[in-house]
ZADO-1210 file (C-alpha; in nm, 4 decimals, padded with zeros to 6 digits):
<atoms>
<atom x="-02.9521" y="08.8115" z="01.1769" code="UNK" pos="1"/>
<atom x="-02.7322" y="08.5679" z="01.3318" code="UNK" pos="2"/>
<atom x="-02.4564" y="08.3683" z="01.1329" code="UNK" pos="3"/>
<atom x="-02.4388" y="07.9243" z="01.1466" code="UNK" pos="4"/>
<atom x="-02.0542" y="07.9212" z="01.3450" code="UNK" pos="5"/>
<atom x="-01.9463" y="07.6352" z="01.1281" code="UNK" pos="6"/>
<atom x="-02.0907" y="07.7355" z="00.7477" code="UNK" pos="7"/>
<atom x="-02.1512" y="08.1238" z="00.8203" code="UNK" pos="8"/>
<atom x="-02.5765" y="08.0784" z="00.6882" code="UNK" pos="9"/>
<atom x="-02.8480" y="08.2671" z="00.8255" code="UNK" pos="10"/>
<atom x="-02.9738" y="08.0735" z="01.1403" code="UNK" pos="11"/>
<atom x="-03.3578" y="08.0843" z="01.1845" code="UNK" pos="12"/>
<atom x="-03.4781" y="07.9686" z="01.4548" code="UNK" pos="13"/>
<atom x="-03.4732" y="08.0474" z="01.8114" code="UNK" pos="14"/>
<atom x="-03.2607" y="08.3327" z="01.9049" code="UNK" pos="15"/>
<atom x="-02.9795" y="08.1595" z="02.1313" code="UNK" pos="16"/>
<atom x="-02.9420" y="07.9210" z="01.8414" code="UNK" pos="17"/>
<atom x="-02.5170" y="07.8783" z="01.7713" code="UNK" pos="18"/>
<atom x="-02.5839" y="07.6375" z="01.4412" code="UNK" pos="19"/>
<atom x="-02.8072" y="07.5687" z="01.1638" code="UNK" pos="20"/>
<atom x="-02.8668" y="07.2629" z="01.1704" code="UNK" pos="21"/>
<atom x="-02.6851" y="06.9353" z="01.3769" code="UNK" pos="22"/>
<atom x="-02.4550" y="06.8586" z="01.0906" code="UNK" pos="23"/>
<atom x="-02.2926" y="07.1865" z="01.1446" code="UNK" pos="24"/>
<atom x="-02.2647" y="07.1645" z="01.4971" code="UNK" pos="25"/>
<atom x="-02.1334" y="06.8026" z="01.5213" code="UNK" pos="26"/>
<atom x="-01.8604" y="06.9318" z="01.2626" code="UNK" pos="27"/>
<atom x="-01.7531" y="07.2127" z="01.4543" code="UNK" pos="28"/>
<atom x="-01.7178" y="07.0333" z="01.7633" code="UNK" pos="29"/>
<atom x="-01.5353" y="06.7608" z="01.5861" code="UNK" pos="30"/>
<atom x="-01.2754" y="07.0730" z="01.4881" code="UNK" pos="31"/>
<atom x="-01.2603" y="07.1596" z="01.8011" code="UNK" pos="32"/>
<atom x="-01.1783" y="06.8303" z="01.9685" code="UNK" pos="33"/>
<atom x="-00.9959" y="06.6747" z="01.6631" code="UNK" pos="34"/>
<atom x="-00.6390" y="06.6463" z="01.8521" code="UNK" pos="35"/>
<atom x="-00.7455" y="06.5440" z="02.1925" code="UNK" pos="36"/>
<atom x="-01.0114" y="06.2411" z="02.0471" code="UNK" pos="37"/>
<atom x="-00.7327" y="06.1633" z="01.8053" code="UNK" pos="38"/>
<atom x="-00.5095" y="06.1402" z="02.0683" code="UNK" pos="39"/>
<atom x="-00.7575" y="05.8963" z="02.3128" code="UNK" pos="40"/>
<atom x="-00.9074" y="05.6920" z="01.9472" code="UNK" pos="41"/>
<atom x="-00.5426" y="05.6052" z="01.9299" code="UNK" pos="42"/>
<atom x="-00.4967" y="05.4847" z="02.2800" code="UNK" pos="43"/>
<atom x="-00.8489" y="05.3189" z="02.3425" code="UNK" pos="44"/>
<atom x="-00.7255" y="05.1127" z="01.9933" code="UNK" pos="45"/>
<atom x="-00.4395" y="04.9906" z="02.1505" code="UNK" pos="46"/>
<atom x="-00.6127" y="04.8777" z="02.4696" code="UNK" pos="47"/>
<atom x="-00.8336" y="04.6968" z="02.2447" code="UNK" pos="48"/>
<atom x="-00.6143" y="04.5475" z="02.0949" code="UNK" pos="49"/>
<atom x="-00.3638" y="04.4047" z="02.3948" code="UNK" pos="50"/>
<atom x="-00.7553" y="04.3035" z="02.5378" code="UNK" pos="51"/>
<atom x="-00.8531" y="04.1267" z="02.2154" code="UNK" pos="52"/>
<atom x="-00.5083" y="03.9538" z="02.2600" code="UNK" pos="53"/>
<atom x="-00.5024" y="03.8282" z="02.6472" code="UNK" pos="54"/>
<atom x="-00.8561" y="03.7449" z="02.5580" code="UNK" pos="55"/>
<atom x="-00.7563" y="03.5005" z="02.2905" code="UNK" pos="56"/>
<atom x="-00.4844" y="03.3777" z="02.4691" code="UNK" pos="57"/>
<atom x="-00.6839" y="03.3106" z="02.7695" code="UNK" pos="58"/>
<atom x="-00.9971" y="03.1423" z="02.7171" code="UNK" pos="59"/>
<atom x="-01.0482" y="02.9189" z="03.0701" code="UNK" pos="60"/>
<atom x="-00.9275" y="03.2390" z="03.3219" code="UNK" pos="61"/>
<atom x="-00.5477" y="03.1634" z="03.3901" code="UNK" pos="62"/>
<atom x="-00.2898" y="03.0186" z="03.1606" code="UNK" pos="63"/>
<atom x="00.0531" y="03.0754" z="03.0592" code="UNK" pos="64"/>
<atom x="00.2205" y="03.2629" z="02.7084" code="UNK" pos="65"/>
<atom x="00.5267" y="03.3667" z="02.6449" code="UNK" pos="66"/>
<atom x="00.6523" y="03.7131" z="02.5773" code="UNK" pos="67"/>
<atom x="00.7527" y="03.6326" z="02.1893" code="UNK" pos="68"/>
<atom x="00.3937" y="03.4854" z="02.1274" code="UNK" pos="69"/>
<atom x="00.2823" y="03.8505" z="02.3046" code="UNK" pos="70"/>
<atom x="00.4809" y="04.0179" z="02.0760" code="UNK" pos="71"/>
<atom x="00.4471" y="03.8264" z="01.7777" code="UNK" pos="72"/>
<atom x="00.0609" y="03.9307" z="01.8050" code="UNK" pos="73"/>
<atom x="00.0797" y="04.2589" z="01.8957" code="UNK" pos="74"/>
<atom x="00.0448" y="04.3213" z="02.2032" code="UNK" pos="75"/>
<atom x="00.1934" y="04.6413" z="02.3437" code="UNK" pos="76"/>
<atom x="00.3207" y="04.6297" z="02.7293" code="UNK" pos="77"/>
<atom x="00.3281" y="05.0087" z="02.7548" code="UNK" pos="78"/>
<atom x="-00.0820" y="05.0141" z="02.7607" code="UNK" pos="79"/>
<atom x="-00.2512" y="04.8822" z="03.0398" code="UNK" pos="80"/>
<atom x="-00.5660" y="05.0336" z="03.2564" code="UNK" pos="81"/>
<atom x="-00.4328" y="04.9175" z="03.6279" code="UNK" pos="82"/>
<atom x="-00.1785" y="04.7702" z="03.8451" code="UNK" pos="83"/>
<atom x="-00.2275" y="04.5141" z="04.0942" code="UNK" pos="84"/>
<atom x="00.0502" y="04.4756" z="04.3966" code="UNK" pos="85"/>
<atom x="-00.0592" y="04.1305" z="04.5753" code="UNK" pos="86"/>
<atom x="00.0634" y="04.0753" z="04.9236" code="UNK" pos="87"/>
<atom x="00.3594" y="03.8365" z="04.8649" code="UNK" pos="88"/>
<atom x="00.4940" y="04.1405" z="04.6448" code="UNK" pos="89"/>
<atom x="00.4007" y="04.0293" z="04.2852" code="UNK" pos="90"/>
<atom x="00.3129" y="04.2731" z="04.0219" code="UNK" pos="91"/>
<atom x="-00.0122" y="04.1960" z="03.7894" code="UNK" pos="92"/>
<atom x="-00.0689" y="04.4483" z="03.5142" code="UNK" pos="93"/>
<atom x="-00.4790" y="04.4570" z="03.3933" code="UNK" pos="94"/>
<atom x="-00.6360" y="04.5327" z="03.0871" code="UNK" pos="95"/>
<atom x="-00.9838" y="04.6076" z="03.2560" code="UNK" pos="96"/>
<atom x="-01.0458" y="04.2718" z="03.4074" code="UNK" pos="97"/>
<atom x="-00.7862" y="04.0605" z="03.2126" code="UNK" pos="98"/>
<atom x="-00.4455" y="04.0665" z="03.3629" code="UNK" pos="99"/>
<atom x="-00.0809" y="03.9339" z="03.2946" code="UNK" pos="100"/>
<atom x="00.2139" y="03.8843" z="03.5515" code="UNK" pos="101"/>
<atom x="00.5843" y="03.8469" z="03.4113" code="UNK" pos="102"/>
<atom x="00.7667" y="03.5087" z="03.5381" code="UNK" pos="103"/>
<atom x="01.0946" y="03.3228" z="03.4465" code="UNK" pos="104"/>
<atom x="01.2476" y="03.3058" z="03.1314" code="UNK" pos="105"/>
<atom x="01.0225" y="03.5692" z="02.9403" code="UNK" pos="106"/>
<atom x="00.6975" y="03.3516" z="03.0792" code="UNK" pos="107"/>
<atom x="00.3877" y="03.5441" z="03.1418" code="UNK" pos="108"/>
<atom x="00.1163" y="03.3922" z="03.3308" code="UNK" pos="109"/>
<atom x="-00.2302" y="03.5431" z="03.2076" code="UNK" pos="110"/>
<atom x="-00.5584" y="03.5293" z="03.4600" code="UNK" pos="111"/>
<atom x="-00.8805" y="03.7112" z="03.4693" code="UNK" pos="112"/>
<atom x="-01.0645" y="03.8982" z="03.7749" code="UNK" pos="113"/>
<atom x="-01.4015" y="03.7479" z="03.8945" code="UNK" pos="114"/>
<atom x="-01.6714" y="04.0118" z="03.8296" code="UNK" pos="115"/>
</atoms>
């Protein structure tokens, strides 16, 4: 007789069976993987969060903010999915297909990638 890996009851079934029943299995793979998706929930938040943010902030596909204004909703500038290098040497950081570029005197201007 073979033992469920997560709650140790008898498995019936057929004989290469692992769990007893999908409850047990999705809870011993979320053991398993606990740290890891912790780790990515976390970070996929906080991308969601700077997107909701440039999102707000720029409705029409290119405006201007300010770094305080940023800030003073949240937005994190340590998580971002690319970087964009444009010819003349400026430096765009995206959020997926919303991006931000830092100008003078803590200006950002905000614009968004046709699909």
């Amino acid at each position: 007789m073979k033992t469920c890996l997560e709650c140790n009851d008898t498995i019936v079934g057929r004989e290469d069976k692992k769990f007893c029943g999908d409850g047990c299995r999705n809870s011993y793979n979320n053991k398993i993987n606990k740290d890891s998706t912790n780790l990515m929930r976390n970070i996929n938040n906080k991308l969601r969060k700077n997107y909701r943010i440039l999102s707000a902030l720029n409705p029409e596909g290119k405006s201007k903010t300010t770094r305080t204004k940023l800030l003073g909703k949240g937005f994190d500038f340590e998580f971002f999915t690319s970087i964009y290098q444009t010819k003349t040497g400026n430096t765009y950081y995206f959020l997926y297909d919303l991006g931000y570029m830092a100008v003078e005197n803590d200006g950002f201007i905000l614009v968004k990638k046709d699909p």
